[in-house]
N, C-alpha and C positions, 0 to 999 in steps of 0.2 A: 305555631301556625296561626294564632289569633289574633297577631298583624299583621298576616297578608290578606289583601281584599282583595285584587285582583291577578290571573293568572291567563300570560299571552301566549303564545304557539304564535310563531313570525319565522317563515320560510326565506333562508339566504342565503344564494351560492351551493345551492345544491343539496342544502342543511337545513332543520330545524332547532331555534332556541325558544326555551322558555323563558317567559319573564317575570318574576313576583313583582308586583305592586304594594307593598305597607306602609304601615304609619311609622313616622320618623322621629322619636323625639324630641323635643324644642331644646336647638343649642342655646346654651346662656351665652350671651357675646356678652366675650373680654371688653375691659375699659383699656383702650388704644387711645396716645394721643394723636389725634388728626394731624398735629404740627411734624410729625414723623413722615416722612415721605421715602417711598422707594420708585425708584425710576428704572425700567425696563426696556433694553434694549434688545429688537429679534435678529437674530440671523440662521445660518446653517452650520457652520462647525462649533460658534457658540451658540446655543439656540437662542435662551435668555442671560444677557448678561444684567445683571441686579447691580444698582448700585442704591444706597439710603445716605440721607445726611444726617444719620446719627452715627457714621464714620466705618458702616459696614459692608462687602460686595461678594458677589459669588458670580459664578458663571457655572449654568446647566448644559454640561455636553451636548452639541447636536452628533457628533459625527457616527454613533453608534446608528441613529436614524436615518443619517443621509445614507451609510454603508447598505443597512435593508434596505431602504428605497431600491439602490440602485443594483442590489442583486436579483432581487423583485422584478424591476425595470426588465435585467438580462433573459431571466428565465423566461418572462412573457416574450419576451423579443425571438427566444429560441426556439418554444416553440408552437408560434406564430408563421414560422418562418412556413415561405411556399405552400400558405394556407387561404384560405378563402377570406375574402372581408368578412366582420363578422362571427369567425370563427371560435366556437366556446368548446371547451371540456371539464370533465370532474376534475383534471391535474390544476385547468389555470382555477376554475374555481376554488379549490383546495390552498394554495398559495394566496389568492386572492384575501380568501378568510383569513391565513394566518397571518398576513400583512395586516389586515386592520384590526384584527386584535391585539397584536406588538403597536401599532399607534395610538391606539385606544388606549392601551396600559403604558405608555408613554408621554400621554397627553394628561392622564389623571396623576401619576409620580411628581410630572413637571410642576403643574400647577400647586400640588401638598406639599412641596418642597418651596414654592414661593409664599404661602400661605403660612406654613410653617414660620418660617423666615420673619415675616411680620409680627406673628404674635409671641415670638422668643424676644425679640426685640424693641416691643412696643409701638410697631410701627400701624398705622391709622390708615394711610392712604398709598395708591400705588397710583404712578401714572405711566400708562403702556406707550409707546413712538407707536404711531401708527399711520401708514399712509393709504387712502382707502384706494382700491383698486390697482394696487401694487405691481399685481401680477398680473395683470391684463396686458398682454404682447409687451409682456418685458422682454428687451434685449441683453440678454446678458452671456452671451455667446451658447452655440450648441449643449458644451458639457454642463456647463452653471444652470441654464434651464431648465434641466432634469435635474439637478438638483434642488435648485431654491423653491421650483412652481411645487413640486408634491408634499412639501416639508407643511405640516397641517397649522398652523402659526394659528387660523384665525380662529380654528376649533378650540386651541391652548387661548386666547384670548377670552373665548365667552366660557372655558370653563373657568381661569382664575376670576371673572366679572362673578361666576354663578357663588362662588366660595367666597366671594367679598361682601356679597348682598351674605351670606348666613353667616359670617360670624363683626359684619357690622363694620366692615375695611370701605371707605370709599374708594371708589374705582373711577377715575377719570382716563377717558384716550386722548392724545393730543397728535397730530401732526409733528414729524420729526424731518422735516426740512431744515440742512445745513447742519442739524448736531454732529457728521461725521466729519468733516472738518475741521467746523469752528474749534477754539480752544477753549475749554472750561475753565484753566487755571489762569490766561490771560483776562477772562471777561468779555471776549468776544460777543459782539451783537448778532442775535441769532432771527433772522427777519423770517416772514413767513415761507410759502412756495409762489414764486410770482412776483414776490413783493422786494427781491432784494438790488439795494442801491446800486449805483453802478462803478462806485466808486469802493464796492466793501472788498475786504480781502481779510482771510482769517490769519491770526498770529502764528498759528503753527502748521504741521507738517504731518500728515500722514506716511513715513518713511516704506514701510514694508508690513506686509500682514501683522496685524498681531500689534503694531509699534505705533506709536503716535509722538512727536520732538512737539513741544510747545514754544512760544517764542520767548523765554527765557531759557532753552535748553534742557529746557526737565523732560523725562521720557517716563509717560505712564502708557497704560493698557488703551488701545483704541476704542474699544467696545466700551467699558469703561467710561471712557472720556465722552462717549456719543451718550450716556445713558446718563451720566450728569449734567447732559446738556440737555437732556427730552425732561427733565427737571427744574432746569432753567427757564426753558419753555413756558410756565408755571408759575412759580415762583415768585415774580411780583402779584399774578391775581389771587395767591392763596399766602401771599406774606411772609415766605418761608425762611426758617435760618439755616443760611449754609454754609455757615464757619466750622463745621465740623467737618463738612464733605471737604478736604486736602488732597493732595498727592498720594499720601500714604495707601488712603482708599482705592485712591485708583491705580495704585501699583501692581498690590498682591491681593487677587479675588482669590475666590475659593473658587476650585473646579469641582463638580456636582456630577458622576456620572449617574444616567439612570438604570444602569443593567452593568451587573458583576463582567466583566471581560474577561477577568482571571480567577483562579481559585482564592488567593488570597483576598481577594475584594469579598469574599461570599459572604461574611461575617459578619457586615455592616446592617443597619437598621433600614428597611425597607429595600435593602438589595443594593443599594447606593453607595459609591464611594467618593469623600471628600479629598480632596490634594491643591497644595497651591497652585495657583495657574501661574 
């Protein structure tokens, strides 16, 4: 107890928690080289797809999250039903909580599993796609907007920024206008939001979920392929070599769940099970 100094009581949802306050010891940050880049791309069934040009990729499950979101979603919707504007209880409160503690313990897995990631493999810098204001009256039809707008992206954003500043990872955000598209393996020109010619057209094909056909016919991982473009992005202002980032990488990610779904997954280290995607 003689590093904790301060000690909170913070009432929420019905509930009180405590919170210790202590002293943290000073991490040594690893020697990463900077020339190491991983490039992140967000969504909802894959939440983060990773890709690095030192030839490695993963993809962090979203759809365990989207699933709570939306059974969360129901139960409020139930019962709500034929109730006043307004209307609170200890049940929605009760749910309420356990919803943001499963996101919170979600948000912290995601981000030590990308952090991870970089310092296994000497990686120095990550650069996030990011487009500000994303979510602001997106249309993305009824069902997709309960799902994409709750999904907490940008709370997982300032916590890998927070884990990058303590173990010494630059963290740059860029704009990811047109990397779902363009082709990585063609070279496609990737112009900004606003800025694109009017003559451009990308090489390949976005075929079906999940698929991306290039215009030489090679078929990698869409996500993938966005996420070595939001590195391209980059790339000339940070001089980077991406003769290693191929096909290969963008074919077979590793898939990253963050919660056991079966008993067999239970076994794993932090609860997490890896499989090819």
């Amino acid at each position: 107890f003689a590093s904790i100094k301060e000690l909170r009581i913070l009432p929420r949802n019905r509930c009180f928690y405590w919170e210790f306050v202590y002293e943290k010891e000073v991490v040594v940050k690893p020697q990463l080289n900077q020339e190491n880049v991983l490039g992140i791309d967000h969504g909802v069934n894959n939440w983060l797809t990773c890709v690095s040009n030192v030839g490695t990729s993963l993809i962090v499950d979203g759809k365990h999250l989207k699933s709570m979101n939306r059974w969360y979603n129901k139960q409020v919707s139930t019962i709500k039903e034929n109730k006043p504007t307004g209307f609170w209880s200890n049940k929605l409160a009760a749910i309420t909580e356990k919803r943001n503690r499963q996101i919170r313990d979600g948000i912290n897995k995601a981000a030590r599993i990308v952090i991870n990631h970089c310092l296994k493999n000497s990686i120095g810098t990550i650069v996030f796609g990011w487009n500000k204001g994303q979510k602001n009256q997106i249309k993305l039809g009824k069902k997709s907007n309960s799902e994409f707008v709750p999904i907490p992206t940008a709370r997982l954003k300032e916590r890998i920024a927070q884990l990058c500043n303590e173990y010494g990872i630059i963290f740059i955000e860029t704009e990811e206008s047109y990397t779902s598209i363009a082709s990585f393996l063609d070279g496609d020109y990737l112009p900004n939001y606003g800025e694109k010619p009017n003559d451009w057209k990308p090489s390949g094909k976005r075929i079906k979920r999940g698929l991306y056909r290039s215009g030489n016919n090679c078929f990698v991982n869409a996500d993938c392929n966005g996420a070595a473009n939001i590195i391209t992005k980059v790339s000339r202002k940070l001089s980077l070599d991406l003769s290693r980032l191929c096909r290969g990488t963008l074919t077979c990610p590793q898939r990253v769940y963050l919660w056991s779904a079966k008993k067999k997954r239970s076994n794993m280290d932090y609860r997490c099970c890896v499989v090819s995607a």
